[in-house]
C-alpha positions in Angstrom: -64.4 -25.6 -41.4 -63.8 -22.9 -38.5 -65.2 -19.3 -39.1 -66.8 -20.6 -41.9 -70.9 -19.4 -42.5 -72.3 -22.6 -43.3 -75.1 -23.8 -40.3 -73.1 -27.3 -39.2 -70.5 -24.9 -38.3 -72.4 -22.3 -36.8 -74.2 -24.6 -34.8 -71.3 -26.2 -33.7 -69.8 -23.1 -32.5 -72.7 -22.0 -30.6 -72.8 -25.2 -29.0 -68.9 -25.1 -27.9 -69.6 -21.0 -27.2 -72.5 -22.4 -24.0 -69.8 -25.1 -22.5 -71.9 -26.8 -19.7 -74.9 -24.8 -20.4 -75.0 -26.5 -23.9 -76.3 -29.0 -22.2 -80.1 -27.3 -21.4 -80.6 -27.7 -25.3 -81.0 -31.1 -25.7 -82.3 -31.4 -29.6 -79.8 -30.0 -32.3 -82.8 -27.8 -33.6 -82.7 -25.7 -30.5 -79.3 -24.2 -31.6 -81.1 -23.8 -35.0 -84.1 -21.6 -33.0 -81.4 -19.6 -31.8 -79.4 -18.6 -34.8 -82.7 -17.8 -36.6 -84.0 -15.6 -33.5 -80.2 -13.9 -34.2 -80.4 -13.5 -37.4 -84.1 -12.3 -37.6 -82.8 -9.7 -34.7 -80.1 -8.2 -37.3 -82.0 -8.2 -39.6 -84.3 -6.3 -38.4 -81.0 -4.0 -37.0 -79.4 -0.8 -38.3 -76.4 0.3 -38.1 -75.0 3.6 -39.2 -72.6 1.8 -42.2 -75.7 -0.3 -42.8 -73.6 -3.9 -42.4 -75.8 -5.3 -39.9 -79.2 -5.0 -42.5 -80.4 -7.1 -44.9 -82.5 -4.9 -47.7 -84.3 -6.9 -50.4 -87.0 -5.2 -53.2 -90.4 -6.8 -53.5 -93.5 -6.1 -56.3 -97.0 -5.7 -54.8 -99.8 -6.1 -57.7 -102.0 -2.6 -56.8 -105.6 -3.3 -57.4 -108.1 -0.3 -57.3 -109.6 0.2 -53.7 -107.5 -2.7 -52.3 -105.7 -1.9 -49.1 -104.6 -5.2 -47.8 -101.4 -7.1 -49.5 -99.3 -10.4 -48.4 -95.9 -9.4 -46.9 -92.8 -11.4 -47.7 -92.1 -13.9 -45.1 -89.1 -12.7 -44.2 -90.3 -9.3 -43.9 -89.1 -6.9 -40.9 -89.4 -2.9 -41.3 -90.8 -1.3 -44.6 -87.8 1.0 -45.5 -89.3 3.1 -48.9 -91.5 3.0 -51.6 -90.8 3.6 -55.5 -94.4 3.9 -56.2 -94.7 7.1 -57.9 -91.6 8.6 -56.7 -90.1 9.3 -60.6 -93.2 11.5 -61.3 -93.0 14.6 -61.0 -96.4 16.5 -60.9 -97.5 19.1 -59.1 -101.6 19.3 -57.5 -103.1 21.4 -60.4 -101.5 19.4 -63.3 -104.3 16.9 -65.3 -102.2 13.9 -63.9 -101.5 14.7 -60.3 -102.0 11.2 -59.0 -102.8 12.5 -55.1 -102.0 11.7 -51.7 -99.9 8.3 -52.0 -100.5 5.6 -49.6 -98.3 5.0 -46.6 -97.6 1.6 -46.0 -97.9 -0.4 -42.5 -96.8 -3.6 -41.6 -99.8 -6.1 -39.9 -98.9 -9.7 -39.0 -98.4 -10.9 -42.0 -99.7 -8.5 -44.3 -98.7 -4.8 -45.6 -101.8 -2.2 -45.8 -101.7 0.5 -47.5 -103.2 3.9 -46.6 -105.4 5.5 -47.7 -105.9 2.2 -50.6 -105.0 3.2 -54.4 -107.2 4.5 -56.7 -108.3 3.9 -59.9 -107.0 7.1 -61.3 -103.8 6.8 -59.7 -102.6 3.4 -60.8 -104.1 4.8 -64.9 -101.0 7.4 -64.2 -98.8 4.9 -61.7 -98.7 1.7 -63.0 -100.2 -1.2 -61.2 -96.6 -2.5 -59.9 -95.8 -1.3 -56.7 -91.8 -1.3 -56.4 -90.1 -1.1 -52.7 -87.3 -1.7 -50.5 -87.6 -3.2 -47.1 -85.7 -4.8 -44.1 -85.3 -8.6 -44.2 -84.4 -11.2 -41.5 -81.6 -13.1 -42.4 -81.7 -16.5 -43.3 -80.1 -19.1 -40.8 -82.6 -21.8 -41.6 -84.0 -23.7 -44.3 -82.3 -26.1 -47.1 -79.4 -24.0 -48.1 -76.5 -24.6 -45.8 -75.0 -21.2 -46.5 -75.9 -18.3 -44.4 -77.5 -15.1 -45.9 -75.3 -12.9 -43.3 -72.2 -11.7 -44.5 -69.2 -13.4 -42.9 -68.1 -10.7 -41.4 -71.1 -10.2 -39.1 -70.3 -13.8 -37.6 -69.3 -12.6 -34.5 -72.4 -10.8 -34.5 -74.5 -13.7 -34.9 -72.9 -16.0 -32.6 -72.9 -12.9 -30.2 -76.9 -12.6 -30.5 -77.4 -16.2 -30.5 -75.7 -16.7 -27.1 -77.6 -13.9 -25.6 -80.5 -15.3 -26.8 -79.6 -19.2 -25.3 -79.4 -16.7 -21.9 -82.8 -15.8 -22.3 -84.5 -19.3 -22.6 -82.2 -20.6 -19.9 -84.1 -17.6 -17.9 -87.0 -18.4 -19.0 -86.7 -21.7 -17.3 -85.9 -20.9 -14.2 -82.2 -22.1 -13.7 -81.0 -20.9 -10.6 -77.3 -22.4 -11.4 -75.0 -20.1 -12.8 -73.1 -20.5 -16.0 -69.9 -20.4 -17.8 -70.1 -18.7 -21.6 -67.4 -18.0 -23.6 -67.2 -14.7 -25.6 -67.5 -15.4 -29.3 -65.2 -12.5 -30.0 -62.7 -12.1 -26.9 -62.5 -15.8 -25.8 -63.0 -13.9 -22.1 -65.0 -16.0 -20.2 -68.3 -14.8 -18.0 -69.9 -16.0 -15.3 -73.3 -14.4 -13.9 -76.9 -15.9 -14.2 -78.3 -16.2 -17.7 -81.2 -12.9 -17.0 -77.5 -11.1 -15.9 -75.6 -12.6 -19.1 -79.0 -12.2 -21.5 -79.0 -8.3 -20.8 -74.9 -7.9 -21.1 -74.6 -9.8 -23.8 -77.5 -8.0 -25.6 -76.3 -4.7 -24.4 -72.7 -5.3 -26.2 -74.3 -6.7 -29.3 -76.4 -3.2 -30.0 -73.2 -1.6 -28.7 -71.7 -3.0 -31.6 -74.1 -2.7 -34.5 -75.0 1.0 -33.4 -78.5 0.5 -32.3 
């Protein structure tokens, strides 16, 4: 079904979107690769009415003098914490929990600094409740984006900017002939030339 957000058709889109440069991605899970590197890129984008984010809420499981805690695999930017946040205590009260940690991303793990403290999760709470910024999911056995329908454009528009910068990557001297996903205008240029325009007009669009 055109426009719609399921993967076949995204895919097939994408495909049509490259014309003769399609043809450099020979297995249909290279037009997967790209979708996914568009979709962790928004995901990992703001925008100033926020439509171009995915925020999900996690529960880390404090344990006293523990800095170090698995991150959710689709994990981008930590946005807040609740940790904390509805008590209200100033430093000479009994329970005044202290300095809270700050919390820093690491591969695939979030540390918190400096690590909690006994003391602090008795008055806390051992559940550590917070927002962050999520790739969206393009890949994987649900055939249904995550992404919002109306951000299609968007993904398609990252996606082809992306097939520019593989087809760089590899050293193709020919140029080629990409269709806007939006417009239907058509561009011609080398795929470094079209990777940097194309990426330009995408943060353009989602104010970045």
């Amino acid at each position: 079904m055109a426009g719609s957000m399921s993967l076949a058709d995204l895919r097939a889109d994408l495909q049509a979107s490259l014309h003769d440069s399609a043809a450099v991605f020979a297995d249909p899970e290279d037009f997967d690769r790209l979708l996914a590197a568009a979709g962790e890129d928004m995901g990992g984008s703001a925008s100033e009415s926020g439509s171009a984010t995915l925020t999900l809420a996690d529960t880390l499981d404090l344990v006293a003098g523990q800095s170090e805690y698995p991150a959710p695999a689709d994990f981008q930017r930590f946005k807040m914490g609740l940790w904390g946040t509805a008590t209200v205590t100033k430093p000479w009260d009994k329970n005044y929990p202290g300095r809270l940690p700050d919390v820093f991303h690491c591969g695939d793990v979030l540390v918190l600094s400096p690590a909690p403290t006994a003391q602090q999760i008795a008055i806390l709470g051992s559940e550590y409740r917070y927002f962050y910024f999520a790739s969206y999911v393009t890949t994987g056995p649900v055939d249904v984006t995550d992404i919002p329908p109306a951000n299609r454009s968007l993904l398609l528009l990252r996606a082809q900017a992306e097939a520019c910068r593989e087809m760089a990557l590899r050293n193709l001297a020919k140029p080629v002939t990409m269709r806007d996903g939006i417009s239907g205008q058509t561009r011609n240029g080398t795929p470094a030339s079209l990777y940097q325009s194309l990426l330009k007009e995408f943060y353009e669009r989602i104010g970045r």
